[in-house]
N, C-alpha and C positions, 0 to 999 in steps of 0.2 A: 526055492530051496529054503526049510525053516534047517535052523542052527538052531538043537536042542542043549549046547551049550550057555548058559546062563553068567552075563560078565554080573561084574560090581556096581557098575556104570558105564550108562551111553551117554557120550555127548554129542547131542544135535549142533552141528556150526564147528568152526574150525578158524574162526577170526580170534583174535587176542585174548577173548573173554573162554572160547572154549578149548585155546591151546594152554592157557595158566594153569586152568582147572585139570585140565587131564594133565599137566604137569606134577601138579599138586598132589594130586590123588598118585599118579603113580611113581612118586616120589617114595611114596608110604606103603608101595607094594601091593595096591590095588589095583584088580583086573579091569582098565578099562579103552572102552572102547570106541572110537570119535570116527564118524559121517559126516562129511562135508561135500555138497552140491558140487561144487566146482570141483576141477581136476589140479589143481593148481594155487597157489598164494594171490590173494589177488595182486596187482604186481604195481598199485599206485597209491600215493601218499593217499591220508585221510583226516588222521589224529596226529596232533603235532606236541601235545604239552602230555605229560604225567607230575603228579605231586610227589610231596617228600613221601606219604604214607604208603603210596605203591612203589615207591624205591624201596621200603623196608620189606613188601612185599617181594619184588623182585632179587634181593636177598636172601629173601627165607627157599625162593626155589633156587640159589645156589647161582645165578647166572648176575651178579651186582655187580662182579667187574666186567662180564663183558656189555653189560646196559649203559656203563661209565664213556665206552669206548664209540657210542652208537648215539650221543644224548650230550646237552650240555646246559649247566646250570644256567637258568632263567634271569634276566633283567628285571629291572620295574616295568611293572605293568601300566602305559600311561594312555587318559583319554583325553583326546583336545578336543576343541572348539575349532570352529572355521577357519580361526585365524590361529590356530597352531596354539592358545593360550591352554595349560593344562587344569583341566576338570575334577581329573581324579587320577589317584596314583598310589598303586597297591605294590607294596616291596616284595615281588616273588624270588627276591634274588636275598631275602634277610634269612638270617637264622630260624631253623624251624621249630618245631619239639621232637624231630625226628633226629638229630642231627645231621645237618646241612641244611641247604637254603631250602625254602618252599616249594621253589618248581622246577622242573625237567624241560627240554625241546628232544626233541625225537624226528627223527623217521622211520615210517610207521612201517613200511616194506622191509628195512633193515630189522625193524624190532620183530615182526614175523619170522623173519627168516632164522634171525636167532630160537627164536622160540619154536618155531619146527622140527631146529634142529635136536634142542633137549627132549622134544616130548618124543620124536624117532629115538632115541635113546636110551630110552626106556624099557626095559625089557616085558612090563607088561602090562603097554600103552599100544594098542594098535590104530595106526590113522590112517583112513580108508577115505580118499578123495577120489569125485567122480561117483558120489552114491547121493540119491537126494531122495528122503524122508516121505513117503506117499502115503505109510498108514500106520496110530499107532491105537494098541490095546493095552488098557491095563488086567488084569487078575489077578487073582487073589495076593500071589510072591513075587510078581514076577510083574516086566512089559514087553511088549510085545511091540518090535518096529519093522515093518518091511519097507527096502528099497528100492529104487532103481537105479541103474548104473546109465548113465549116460557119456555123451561123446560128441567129438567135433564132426560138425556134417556144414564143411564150407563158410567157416569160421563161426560157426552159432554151434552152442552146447545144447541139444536135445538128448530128452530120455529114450531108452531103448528098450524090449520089451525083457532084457534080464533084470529079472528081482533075485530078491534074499532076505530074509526074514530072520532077524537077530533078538535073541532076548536078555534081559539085564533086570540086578534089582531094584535097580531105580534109571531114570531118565532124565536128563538136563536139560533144553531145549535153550541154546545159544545160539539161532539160525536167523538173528538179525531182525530189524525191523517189519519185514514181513512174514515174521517167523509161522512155519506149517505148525509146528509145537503147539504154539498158545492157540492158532484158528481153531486145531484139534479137538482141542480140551475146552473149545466158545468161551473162553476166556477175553473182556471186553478189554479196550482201552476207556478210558477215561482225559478225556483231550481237554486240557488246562487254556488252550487259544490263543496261544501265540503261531504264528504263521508265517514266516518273510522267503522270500526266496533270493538264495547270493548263489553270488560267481566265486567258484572256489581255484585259485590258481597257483599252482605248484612252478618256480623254476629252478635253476643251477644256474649262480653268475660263475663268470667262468672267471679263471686263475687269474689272482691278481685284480679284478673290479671289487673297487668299493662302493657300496650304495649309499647315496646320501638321505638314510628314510629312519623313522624312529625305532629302536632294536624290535622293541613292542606295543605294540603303539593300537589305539582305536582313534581314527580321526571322525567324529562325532561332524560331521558338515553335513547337512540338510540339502548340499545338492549334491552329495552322492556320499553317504555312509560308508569307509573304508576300513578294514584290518588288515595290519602290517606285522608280521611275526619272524621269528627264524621258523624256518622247516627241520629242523634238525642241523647237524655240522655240514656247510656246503651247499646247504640251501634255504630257500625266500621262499614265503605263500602271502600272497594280497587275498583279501575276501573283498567284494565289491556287492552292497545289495542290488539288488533289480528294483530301478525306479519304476511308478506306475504305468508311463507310458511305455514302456520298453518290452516287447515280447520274449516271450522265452528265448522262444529260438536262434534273436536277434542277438541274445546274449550268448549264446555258445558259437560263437565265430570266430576262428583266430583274429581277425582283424578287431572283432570290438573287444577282444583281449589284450593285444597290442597299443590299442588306442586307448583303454582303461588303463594299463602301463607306464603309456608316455610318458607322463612326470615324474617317471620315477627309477624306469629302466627301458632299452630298448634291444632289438632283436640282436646286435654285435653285444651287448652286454652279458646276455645271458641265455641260454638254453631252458626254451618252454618243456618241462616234464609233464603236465598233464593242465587240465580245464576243465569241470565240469559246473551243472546249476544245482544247486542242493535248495531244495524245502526245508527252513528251521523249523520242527515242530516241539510241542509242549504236549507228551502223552505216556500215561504210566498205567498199568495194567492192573485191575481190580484186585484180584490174585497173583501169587507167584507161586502157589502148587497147589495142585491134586492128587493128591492118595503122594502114589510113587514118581509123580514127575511135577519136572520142578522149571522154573524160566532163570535165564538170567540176563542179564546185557541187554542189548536195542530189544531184544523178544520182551522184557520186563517195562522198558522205561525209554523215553529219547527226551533232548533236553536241548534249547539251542546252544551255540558253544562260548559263547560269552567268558563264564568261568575255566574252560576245557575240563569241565569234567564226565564227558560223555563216555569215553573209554575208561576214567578211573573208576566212573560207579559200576561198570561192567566187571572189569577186577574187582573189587568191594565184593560185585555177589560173590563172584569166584572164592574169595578168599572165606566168605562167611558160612559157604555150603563146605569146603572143603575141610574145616575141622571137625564139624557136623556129621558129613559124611566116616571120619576117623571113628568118629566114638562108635555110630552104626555097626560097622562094618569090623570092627575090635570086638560085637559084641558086649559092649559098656555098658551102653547107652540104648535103649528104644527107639523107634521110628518117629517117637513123639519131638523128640530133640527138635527136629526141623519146622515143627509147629511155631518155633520164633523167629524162622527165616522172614518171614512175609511182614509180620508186625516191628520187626528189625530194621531190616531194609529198604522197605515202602517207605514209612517216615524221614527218614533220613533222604533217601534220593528225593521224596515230593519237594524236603524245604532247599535243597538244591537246584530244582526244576525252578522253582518259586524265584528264587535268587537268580537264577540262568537269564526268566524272563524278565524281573526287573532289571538288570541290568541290559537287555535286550531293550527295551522297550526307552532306554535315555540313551541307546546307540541310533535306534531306528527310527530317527524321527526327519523327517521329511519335508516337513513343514516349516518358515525359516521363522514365522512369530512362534512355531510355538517353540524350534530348536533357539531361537532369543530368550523366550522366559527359564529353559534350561538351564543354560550358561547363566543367568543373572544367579539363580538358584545355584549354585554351584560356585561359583565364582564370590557371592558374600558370603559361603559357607554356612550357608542355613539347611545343609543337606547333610544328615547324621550318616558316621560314618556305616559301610559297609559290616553288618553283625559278624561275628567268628562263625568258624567253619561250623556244619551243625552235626554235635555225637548222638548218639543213641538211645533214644528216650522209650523205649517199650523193649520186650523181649526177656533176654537173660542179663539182668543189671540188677542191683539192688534199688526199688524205687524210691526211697524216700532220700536216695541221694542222685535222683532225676540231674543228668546233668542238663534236661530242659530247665530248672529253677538253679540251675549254676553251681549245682552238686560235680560229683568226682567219678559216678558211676554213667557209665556209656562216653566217657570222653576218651579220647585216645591216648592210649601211655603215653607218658616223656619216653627218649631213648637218647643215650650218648654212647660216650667212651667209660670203659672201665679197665681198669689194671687187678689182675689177680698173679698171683705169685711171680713180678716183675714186668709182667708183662701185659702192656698195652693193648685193648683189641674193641671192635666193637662188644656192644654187649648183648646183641642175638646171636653175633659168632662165639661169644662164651658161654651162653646157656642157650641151649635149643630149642625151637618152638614147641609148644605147648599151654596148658596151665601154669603160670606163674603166682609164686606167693612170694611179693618182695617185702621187704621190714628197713628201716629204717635204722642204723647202726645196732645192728642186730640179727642175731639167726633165728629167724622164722619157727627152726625146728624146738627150739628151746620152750617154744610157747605153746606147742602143739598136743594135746594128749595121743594116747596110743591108738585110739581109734578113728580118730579124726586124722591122724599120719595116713593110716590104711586106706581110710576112702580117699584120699589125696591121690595114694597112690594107684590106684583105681583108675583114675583118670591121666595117668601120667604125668600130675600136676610136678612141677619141679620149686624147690625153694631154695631163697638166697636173700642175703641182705646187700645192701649199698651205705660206706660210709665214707663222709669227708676224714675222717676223726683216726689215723695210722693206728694207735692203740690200739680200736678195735677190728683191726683187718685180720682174717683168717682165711689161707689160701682155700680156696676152692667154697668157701662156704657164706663167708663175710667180705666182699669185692669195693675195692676204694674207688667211686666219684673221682673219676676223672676233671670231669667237667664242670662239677656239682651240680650238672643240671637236675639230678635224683633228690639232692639235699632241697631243691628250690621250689621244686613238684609238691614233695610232700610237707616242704611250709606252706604253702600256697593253699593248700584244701585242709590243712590240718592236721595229718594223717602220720600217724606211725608204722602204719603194713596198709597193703590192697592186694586185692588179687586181679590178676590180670588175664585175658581169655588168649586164646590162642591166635584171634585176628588180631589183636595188641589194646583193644578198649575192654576198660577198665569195668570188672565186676562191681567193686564195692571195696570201700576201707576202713578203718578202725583206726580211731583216735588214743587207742592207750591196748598195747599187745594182747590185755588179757583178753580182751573181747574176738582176739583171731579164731579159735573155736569155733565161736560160734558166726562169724562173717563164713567160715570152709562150709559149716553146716549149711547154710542160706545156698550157698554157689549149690552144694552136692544133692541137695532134697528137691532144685530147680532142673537137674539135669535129666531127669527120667532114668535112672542107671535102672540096669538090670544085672539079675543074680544078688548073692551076697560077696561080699567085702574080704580081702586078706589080710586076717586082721595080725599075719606075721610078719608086716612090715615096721622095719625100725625107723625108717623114716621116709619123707619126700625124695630129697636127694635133690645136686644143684649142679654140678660139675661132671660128666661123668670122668671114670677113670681110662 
């Protein structure tokens, strides 16, 4: 059966990265439409950490108090030596630029389930589990994907011979690691060579046991390489690597899970939730689109999890196709827009991959001379620390303020607290996502000529200033720095206005107002718009009424 109905978007996958996206999008009232293999959530831990920036993320689709309820702020991150002496230690529990601390603990089953339920919620977001992806075409407007439906026959899911053949303007392909999407479209991997296989173990201490282990902890020992985390509120994950002589299989046994445990927990202490062996790999896909379709999450990239940011680069794509897709699908914007998805995001996740495996590679070592030269290095602190997280060096940024040369454009906005007409509130719940033009005790709008307003608002761009300074507060327009963390931002780079993109990294900014003009001009001549301009707008606009 073909469906000569034509959605907005398909999204192949239905894990974290393709439930955000169809969130996202049908947030905004776009028709779309999600296939997922399975018939069901998968139903066990995976990912345990998210950062401050996909908290903001998770905000922006509206579910950041119930994320609050399912997650809890991160400790320091420490790694010992043999003997428990600590190596290294990264404050994920400090204040961030996003306001709050750096990182999140989660459960990944709970964080699905939430999320399944917003995008069912969606009046038109349809999710069709139990359909697994067999064939896809593109043409000229259009893609073209046929299914199969599958089913339980004696607890294995096989396919059966109902198909259905659905089409969309574009296609996403978030179906994981062994993604059909990208084989589809012979799009390669490119494999970076890191390689380890661990024992990943989920439990539940029960009511009332304390564990005496480090909140988060990597125990860097050469005769069995460990991570120790929370699983989320209520639960414990050990990561154990598989030493050389140890076979796979010898490692998926309750007993040498039990026995990997011992010193730390035992079977009265706690409830085994799952066990499995996972391959750490280092692999990032040549491409991330063709024509009309597009990769995102494990389908685009895999990373070991060192940093945990395996699941947040998956969000990243999500979040970086999903305004992308707005300007498209409004009609703004041309199909060319998504042309900086690939040279965006590739970079950005490789130098994370990069980072993943270094940090990998002073966990996994096995060898006890050479885990000794380690620790010596580490221990007289001849080892520079850890580089900042890496922003966005190609794409839709102003270059010559590359924040690879420790420019302002492609780093991630600051975000705090602001107060507008008495009232306290964060400051993406006081102005909306979108284009932002922020100014520095100042209204944006003041600086703007009348047609340079118009294209602004083309894009839905919104404008507001932030000031420490009460004189020049003006409800709805001019917002007081709560925190001053906006006043701190834009000493820090120079800056009197930037504009900021709709995923919250930073266009470009201007060191003295009069040049905002022409910074709009730069953002709007990059964007591929289509049609002409309304040029009866009086302004951007920042608060609505």
């Amino acid at each position: 059966m073909t469906d000569s109905h034509i959605h907005d978007v398909v999204i192949i996958g239905y894990g974290p990265v393709g439930q955000s996206l169809a969130i996202l999008l049908g947030e905004r009232g776009y028709d779309v439409a999600v296939y997922e293999r399975w018939p069901s959530l998968y139903p066990l831990p995976r990912a345990v950490f998210h950062d401050h920036e996909i908290r903001r993320v998770f905000h922006a689709m509206g579910i950041g108090e119930e994320i609050e309820a399912i997650s809890q702020p991160s400790a320091k991150y420490q790694w010992f030596n043999a003997d428990w002496k600590t190596l290294v230690e990264i404050d994920w529990s400090a204040e961030s630029i996003s306001d709050g601390p750096v990182g999140y603990l989660f459960n990944q089953p709970s964080l699905e389930a939430l999320l399944d339920r917003k995008a069912k919620s969606l009046a038109t977001v349809s999710v069709n589990q139990g359909w697994e992806a067999v064939d896809l075409r593109q043409q000229a407007d259009y893609c073209e994907v046929t299914l199969r439906r599958s089913h339980n026959e004696n607890g294995t899911w096989v396919l059966t011979d109902e198909t259905r053949t659905v089409r969309a303007r574009y296609v996403v392909g978030a179906d994981g690691a062994n993604s059909f999407v990208r084989k589809s479209l012979g799009i390669t991997f490119e494999d970076l060579g890191f390689q380890e296989d661990w024992l990943v173990i989920d439990l539940q201490p029960h009511e009332g046991v304390k564990l005496d282990v480090p909140d988060i902890g990597q125990w860097c020992n050469p005769a069995r390489p460990t991570t120790m985390v929370p699983g989320g509120p209520g639960y414990r994950r050990w990561e154990f690597m598989r030493l050389p002589h140890e076979t796979r299989e010898e490692m998926q046994t309750s007993e040498k899970v039990w026995s990997l445990l011992s010193k730390w927990v035992t079977p009265e202490q706690a409830t085994l939730v799952r066990y499995a062996l996972y391959t750490f790999r280092s692999l990032i896909a040549e491409n991330w689109r063709e024509r009309r379709v597009l990769l995102a999450g494990d389908a685009a990239h895999q990373m070991p999890p060192f940093m945990g940011q395996g699941m947040c680069s998956g969000l990243r794509d999500a979040w970086n196709l999903a305004w992308r897709f707005d300007l498209i699908l409004k009609g703004i914007a041309r199909d060319d827009v998504l042309d900086g998805y690939t040279p965006e995001r590739r970079p950005q996740v490789r130098a994370v991959i990069d980072a993943s495996i270094a940090m990998g590679q002073v966990v996994c070592i096995s060898d006890p001379e050479q885990a000794a030269r380690r620790d010596a290095s580490y221990l007289s602190g001849d080892v520079p620390p850890l580089p900042p997280f890496p922003g966005l060096t190609d794409g839709l940024i102003r270059i010559e303020q590359n924040s690879a040369d420790g420019g302002i454009a492609g780093q991630l906005s600051v975000h705090g607290q602001v107060r507008n007409d008495g009232e306290v509130m964060r400051y993406d719940e006081a102005i909306g996502n979108g284009f932002h033009v922020i100014a520095l005790d100042a209204d944006p709008d003041l600086h703007l000529d009348r047609e340079t307003l118009a294209t602004l608002a083309r894009i839905g761009a919104r404008s507001i200033g932030v000031t420490r300074d009460e004189s020049k507060v003006v409800a709805g327009r001019v917002l007081y720095d709560v925190s001053g963390k906006y006043q701190t931002f834009f000493a820090e780079h120079g800056a009197k206005a930037m504009i900021v993109r709709p995923d919250y990294y930073v266009f470009g900014a201007v060191d003295t107002l009069s040049d905002l003009p022409t910074l709009a001009g730069m953002l709007t001549s990059r964007l591929a718009l289509s049609g002409e301009p309304d040029r009866s707008a009086e302004g951007v606009g920042a608060l609505e009424a």
